[in-house]
C-alpha positions in Angstrom: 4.9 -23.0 -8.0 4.1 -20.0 -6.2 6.2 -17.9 -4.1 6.0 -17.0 -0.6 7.2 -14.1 1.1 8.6 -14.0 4.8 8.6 -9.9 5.4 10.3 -8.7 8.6 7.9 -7.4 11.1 9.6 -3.6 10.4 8.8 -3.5 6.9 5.1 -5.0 7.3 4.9 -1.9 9.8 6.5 0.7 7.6 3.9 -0.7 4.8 0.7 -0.2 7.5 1.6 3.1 7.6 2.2 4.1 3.8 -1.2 2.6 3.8 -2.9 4.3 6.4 -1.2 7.9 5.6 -2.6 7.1 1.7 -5.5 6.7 3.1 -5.7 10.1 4.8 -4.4 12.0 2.0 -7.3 10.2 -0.1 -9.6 12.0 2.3 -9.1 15.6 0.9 -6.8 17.0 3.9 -6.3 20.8 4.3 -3.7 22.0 1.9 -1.5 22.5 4.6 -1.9 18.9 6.0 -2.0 17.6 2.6 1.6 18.9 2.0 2.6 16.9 5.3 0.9 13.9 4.4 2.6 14.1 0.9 6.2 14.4 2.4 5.5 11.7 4.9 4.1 9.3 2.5 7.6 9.8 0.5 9.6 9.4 3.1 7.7 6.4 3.8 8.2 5.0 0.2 12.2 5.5 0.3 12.4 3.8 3.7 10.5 0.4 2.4 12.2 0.9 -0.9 15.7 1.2 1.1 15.0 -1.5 3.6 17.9 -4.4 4.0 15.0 -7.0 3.4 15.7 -6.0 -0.3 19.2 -6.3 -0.3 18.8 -10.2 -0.6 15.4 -10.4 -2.1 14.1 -9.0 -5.5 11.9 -6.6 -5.2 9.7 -7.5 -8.1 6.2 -6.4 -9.0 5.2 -9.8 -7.4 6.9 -9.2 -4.3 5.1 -5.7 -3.4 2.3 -6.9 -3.9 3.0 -9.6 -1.2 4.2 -6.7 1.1 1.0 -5.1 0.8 -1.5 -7.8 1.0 1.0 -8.3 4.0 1.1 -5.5 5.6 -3.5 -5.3 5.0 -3.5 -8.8 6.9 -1.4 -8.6 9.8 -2.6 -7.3 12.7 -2.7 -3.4 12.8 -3.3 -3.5 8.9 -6.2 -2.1 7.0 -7.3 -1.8 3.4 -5.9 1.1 1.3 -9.0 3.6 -0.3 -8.9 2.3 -3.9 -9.5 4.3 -6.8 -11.8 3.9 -10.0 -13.2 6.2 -12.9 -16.5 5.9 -13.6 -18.0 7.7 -16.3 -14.7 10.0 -16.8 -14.7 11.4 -12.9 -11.9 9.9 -10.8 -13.9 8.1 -7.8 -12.7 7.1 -3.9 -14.2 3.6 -3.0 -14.3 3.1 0.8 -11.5 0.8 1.7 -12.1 -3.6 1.3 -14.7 -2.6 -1.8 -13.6 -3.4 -5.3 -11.3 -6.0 -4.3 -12.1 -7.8 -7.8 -10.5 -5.2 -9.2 -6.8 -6.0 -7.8 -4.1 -6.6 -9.7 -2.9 -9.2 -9.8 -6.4 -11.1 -10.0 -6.9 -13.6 -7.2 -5.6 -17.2 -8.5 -3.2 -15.9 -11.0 
């Protein structure tokens, strides 16, 4: 039987924008901006690792994976860059592209 998720509307947003500031830090930023983007995106991760919603739910692997395909499909959301190596160079794939690559696979 598979799980389901109900994720507070805060946390879905705190989620779009881990996303949406990874994705801008993917983009090669300035040094200076990259430093900012960096410190944000932390302060990101503590606030949807600290959130109350966690307090009386497990956060398992499972379960941030659920925030995230959450947080891509509500409205606001958008994919996250992924990331591949090919032939030993580490490669940015626009966002939505290699989604057979996500872990977990689809159906599992």
């Amino acid at each position: 039987m598979a799980e389901t998720w109900l994720f507070p509307a805060d946390l879905i947003q705190l989620k779009q924008e881990s996303i949406r500031t990874y994705n801008e830090l993917s983009a090669t930023p300035t040094t200076e901006r990259r430093a900012e983007l960096d410190q944000w995106l932390f302060h990101l991760s503590v606030r949807i690792g600290d959130h109350p919603y966690w307090r009386k739910h497990p956060r398992t692997p499972a379960a941030r994976v659920a925030l995230h395909r959450a947080a891509v499909a509500a409205p606001g959301g958008e994919p996250a860059v992924e990331k591949r190596v090919v032939d030993g160079r580490l490669i940015t794939l626009p966002p939505g592209t290699g989604t057979e690559w996500q872990y977990p696979p689809a159906g599992r």
